[in-house]
C-alpha positions as CSV (number, residue, x, y, z in Angstrom):
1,X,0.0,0.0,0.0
2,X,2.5,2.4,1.2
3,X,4.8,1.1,-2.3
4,X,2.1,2.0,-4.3
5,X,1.3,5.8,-2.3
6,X,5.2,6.4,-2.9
7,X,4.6,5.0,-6.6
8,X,2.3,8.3,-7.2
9,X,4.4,10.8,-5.4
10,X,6.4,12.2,-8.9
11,X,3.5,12.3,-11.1
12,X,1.7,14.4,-8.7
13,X,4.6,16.7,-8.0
14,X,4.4,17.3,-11.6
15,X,0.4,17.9,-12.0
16,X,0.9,20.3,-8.7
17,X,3.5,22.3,-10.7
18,X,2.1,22.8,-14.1
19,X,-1.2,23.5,-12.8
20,X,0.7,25.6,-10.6
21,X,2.4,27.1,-13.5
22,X,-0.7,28.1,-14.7
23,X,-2.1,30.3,-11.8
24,X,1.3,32.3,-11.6
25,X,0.8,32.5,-15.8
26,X,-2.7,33.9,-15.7
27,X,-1.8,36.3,-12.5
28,X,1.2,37.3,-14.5
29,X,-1.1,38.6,-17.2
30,X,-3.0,40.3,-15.1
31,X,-0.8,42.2,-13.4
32,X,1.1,43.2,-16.9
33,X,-2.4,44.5,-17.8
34,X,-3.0,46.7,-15.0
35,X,0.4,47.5,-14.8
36,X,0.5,48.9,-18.1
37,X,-3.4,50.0,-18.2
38,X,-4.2,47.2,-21.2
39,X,-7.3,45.6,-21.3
40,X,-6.3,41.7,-21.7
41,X,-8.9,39.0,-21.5
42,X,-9.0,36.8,-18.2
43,X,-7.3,33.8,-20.0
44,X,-7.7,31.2,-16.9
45,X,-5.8,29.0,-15.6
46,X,-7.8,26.3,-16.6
47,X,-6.2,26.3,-20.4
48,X,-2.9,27.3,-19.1
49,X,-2.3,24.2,-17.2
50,X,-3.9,22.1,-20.0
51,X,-2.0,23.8,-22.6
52,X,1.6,23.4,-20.4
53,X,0.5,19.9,-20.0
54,X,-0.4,19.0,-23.2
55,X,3.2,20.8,-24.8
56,X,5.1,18.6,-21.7
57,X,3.5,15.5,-23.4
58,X,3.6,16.1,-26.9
59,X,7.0,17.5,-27.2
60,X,8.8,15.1,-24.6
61,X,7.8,11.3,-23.7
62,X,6.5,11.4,-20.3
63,X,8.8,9.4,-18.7
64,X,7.3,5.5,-16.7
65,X,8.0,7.2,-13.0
66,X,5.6,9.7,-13.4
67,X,2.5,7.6,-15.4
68,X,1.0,6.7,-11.4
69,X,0.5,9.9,-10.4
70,X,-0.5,11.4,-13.6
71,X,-3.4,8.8,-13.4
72,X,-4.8,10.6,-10.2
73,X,-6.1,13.1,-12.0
74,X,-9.3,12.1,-12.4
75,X,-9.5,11.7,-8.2
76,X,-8.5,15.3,-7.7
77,X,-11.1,16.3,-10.6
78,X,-14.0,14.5,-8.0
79,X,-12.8,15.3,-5.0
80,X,-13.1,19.4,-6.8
81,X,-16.5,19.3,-7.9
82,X,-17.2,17.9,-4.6
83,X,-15.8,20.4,-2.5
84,X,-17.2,23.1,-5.4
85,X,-20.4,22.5,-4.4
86,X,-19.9,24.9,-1.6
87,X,-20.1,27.8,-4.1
88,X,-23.3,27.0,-5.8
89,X,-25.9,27.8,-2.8
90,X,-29.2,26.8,-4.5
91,X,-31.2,29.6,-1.6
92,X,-29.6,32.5,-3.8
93,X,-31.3,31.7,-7.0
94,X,-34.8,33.0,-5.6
95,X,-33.6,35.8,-5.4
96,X,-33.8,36.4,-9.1
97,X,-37.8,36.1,-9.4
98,X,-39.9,33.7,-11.0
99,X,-39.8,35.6,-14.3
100,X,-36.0,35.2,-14.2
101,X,-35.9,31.8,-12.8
102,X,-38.1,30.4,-15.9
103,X,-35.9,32.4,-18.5
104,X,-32.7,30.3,-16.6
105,X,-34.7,27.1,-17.2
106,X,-35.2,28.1,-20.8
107,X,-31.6,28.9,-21.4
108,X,-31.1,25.4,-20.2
109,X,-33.6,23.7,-22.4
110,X,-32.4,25.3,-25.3
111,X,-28.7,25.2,-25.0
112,X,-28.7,21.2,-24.7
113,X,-31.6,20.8,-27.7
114,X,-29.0,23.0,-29.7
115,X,-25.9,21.9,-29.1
116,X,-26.9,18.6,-29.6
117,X,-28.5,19.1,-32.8
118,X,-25.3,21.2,-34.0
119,X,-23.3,18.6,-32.8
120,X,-25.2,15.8,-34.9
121,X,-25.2,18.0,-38.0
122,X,-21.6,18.6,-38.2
123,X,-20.9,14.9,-37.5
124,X,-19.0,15.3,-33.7
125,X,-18.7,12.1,-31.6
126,X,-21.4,11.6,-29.1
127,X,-19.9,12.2,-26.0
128,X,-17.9,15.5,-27.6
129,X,-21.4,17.1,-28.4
130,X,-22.5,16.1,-24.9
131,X,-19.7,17.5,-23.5
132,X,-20.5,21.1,-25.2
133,X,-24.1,21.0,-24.7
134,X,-23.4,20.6,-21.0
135,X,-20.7,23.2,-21.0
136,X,-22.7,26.0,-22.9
137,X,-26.1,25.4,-20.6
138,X,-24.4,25.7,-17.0
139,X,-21.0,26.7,-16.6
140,X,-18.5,26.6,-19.1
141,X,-15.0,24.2,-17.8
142,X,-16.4,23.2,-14.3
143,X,-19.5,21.8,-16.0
144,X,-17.6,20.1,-18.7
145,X,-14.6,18.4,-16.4
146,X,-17.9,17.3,-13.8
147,X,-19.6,15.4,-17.3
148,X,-16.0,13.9,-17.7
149,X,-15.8,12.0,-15.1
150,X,-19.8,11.2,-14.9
151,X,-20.2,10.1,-18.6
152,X,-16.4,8.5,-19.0
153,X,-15.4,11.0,-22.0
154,X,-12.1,10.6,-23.6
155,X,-9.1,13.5,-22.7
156,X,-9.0,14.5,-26.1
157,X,-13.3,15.1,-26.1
158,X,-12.9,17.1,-22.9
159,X,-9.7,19.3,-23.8
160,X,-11.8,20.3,-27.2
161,X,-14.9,21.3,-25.6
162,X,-12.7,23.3,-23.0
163,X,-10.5,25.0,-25.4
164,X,-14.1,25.9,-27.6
165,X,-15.7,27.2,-24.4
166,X,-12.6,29.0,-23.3
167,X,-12.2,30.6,-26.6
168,X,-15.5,31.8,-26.9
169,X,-15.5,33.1,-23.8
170,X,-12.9,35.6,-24.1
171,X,-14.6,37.1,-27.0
172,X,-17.7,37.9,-24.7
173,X,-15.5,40.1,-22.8
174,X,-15.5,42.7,-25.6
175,X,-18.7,42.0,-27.7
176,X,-21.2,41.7,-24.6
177,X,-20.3,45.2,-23.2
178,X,-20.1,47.2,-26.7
179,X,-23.4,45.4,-27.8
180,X,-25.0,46.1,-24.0
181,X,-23.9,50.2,-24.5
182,X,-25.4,50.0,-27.8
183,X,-28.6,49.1,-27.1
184,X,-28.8,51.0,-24.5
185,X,-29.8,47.8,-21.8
186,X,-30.8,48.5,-18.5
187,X,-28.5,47.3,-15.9
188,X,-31.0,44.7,-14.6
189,X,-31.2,43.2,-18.4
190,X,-27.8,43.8,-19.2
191,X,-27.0,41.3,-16.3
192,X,-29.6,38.8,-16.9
193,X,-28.3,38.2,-20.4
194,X,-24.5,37.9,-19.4
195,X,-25.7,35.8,-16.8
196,X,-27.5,33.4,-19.0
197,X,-26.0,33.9,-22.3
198,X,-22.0,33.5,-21.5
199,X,-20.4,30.3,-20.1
200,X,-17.4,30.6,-17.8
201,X,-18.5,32.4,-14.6
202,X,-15.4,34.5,-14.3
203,X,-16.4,35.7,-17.7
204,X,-19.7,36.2,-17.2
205,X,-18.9,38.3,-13.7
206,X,-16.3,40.0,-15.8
207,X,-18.3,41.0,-18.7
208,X,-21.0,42.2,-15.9
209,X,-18.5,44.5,-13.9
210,X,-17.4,45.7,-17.3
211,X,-20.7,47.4,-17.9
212,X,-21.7,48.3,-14.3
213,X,-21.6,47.3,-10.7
214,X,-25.5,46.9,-10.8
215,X,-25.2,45.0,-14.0
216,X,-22.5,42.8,-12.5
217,X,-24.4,41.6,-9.4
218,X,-27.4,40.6,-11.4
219,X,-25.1,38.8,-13.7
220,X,-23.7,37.2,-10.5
221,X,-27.4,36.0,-9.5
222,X,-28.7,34.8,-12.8
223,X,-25.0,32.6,-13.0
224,X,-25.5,31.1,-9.8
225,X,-29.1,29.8,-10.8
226,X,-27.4,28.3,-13.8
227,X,-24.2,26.9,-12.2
228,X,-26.9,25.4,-9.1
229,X,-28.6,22.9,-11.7
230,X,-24.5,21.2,-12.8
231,X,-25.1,18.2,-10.2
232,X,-28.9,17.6,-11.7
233,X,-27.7,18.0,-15.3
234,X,-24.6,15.9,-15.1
235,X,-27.0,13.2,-13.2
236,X,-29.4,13.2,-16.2
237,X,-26.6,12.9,-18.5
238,X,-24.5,10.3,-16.6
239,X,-28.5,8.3,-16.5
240,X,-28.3,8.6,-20.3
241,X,-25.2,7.6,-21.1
242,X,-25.8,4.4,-18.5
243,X,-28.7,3.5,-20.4
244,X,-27.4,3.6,-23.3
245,X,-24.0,1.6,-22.6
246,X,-25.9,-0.8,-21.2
247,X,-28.2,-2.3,-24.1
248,X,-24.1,-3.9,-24.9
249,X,-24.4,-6.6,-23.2
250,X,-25.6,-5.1,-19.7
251,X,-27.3,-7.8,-17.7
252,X,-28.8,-6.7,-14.2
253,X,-29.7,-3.0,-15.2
254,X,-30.1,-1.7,-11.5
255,X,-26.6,-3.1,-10.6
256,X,-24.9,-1.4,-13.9
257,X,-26.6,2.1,-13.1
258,X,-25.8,1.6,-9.5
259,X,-22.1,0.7,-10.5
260,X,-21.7,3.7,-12.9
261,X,-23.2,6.4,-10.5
262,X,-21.1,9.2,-10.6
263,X,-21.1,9.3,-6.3
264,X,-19.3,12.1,-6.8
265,X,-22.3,14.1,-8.3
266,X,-23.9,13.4,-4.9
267,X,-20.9,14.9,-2.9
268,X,-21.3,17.9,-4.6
269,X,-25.4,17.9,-4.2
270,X,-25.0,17.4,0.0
271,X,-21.8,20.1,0.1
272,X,-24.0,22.3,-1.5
273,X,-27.9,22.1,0.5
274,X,-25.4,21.8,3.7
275,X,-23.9,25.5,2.5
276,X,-27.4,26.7,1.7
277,X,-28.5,25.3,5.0
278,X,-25.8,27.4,6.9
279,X,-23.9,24.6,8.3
280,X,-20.7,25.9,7.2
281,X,-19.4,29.8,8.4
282,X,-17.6,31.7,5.8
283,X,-14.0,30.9,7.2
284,X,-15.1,27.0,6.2
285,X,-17.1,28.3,2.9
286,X,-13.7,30.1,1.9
287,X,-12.1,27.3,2.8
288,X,-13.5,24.4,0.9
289,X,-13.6,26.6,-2.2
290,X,-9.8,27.0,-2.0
291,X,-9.6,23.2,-1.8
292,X,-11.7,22.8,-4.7
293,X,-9.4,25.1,-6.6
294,X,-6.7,23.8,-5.7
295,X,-7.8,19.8,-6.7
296,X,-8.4,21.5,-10.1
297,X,-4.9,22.8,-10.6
298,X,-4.3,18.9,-11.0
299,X,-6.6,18.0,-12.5
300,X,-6.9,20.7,-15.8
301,X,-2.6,19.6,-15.7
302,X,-3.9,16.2,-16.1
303,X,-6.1,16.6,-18.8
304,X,-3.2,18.5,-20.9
305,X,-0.8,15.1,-19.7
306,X,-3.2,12.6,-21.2
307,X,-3.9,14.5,-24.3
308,X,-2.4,13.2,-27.4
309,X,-2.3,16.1,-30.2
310,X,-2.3,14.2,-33.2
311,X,-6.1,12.8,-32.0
312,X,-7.1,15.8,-31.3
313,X,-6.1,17.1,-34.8
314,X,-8.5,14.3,-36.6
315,X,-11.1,16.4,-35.0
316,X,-10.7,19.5,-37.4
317,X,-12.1,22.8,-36.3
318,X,-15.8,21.4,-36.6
319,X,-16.0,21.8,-32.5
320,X,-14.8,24.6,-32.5
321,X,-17.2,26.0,-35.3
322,X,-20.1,23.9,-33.3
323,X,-19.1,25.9,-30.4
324,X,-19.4,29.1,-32.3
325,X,-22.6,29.5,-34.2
326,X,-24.2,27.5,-30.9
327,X,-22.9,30.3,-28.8
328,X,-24.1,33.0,-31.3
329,X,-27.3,31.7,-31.4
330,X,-28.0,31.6,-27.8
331,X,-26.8,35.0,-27.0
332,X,-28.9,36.2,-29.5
333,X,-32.3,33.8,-28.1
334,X,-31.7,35.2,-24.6
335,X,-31.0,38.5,-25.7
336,X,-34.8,38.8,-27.0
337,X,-35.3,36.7,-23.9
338,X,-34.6,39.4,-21.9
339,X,-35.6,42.7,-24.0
340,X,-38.8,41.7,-22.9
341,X,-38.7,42.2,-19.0
């Protein structure tokens, strides 16, 4: 046992330092923008890490010692979106209204029809197009490593959909601002459609702020609805793709839905009703979303480790493009969504 612990040591030494390399790259940017008084897009360090990991593997063979620990990455990804959970209190979301509440379901509804339809008609892989319809209807990378793990997508699936989400998301930094000013929004629509329409929360409270204070606590609000419905999304998806695996050759059905249960799904769901119940203080909330944040920094250095370029070439751009008009389409759906209020 204690071989084995020892075994795992290197490789996680080396996910802790690329994913660490990835904070101290995105804080680096940062501070050379407001140094220098540029306006730079948040670039996380969510595609940092993945893209250090990925050059580390594609550009020198990984050496045997470190293969154990690499492995753990998919641990510290669950034992994140567990400890995440603490950030998604599902009390806040009535305090968005019932109007606001049903557009959130909406936005839900229709980025999962889309997606998956856009997904079929360019001719992506299955669990690729799940992996972006999850992303684009909750919240961006946390939703799309928490489907990883439920619905047992391949590296190269989830570091597309990331890198299409992440993309996209930097773009809404400038184009949901200018087109906000233009139309003259109010700040309380303004934030409702940033809220619903853009992925990534630190985008989405980014592209809020930009526009107002006002505007970027209503975005904060109508984000938190969204990101509150990741465990119950991920469930249904990790239900589907049970199902469905299981017409191969699947005997006892109870047992093979029982075995494939993403248990981590229900960590998250109790971290988060105990937050909403009060149980933690906000020393222990603070602190249990540090630990999520940290487990991630190993586990987006994973994802880069196990990702083999030359499979994620065969793709093409046709995620990517996916991504795009899917995106386009649903900030345009919720921005007549919310002209209405």
């Amino acid at each position: 046992m204690m071989l084995s612990v020892f075994r795992m040591v290197p490789g996680v030494l080396l996910l802790a330092a690329i994913g660490f390399a990835g904070k101290l790259t995105e804080f680096a940017i940062a501070a050379y923008g407001k140094a220098h008084h540029v306006a730079l897009p948040n670039i996380e360090y969510v595609l940092w890490a993945i893209l250090f990991g990925l050059a580390l593997n594609n550009l020198v063979p990984l050496a045997a010692v470190f293969r154990p620990g690499v492995d753990t990455y998919e641990f510290w990804l669950k034992l994140g979106i567990v400890f995440q959970g603490v950030r998604f209190l599902l009390g806040d979301v009535l305090k968005l209204g019932s109007l606001s509440l049903l557009f959130v379901a909406v936005e839900l509804a229709l980025s999962i029809v889309l997606m998956t339809w856009l997904g079929r008609r360019f001719g992506l892989n299955e669990k690729l197009t799940s992996l972006l319809a999850i992303g684009s209807s909750i919240c961006g990378v946390s939703a799309i490593i928490a489907a990883r793990g439920a619905i047992e997508a391949e590296d190269e699936d989830v570091s597309y959909a990331i890198a299409a989400i992440l993309s996209l998301g930097a773009v809404s930094l400038i184009g949901f601002p200018a087109i906000g000013h233009a139309l003259g929004m109010s700040d309380y629509s303004y934030g409702m459609w940033v809220g619903l329409a853009v992925d990534n929360t630190a985008e989405s409270v980014a592209a809020g702020a930009l526009y107002s204070d006002a505007a970027g606590k209503f975005a904060v609000l109508a984000k938190t609805a969204r990101n509150a419905t990741i465990g119950f999304v991920v469930l249904g998806y990790a239900i589907y793709w049970s199902r469905k695996n299981r017409t191969e050759g699947i005997g006892n059905k109870a047992t093979f839905l029982i075995q494939k249960f993403p248990k981590f799904v229900l960590g998250f769901l109790v971290i988060s009703l105990l937050a909403t119940l009060g149980v933690f203080n906000k020393a222990q909330m603070a602190d249990l979303a540090n630990l999520s944040r940290w487990a991630f920094l190993l586990t987006f250095a994973g994802v880069g480790l196990r990702t083999d370029i030359r499979a994620l070439m065969n793709q093409g751009l046709r995620p990517f493009v996916v991504g795009a008009i899917g995106e386009l389409a649903l900030a345009a759906l919720t921005l007549g969504m919310v002209r209405f209020l």
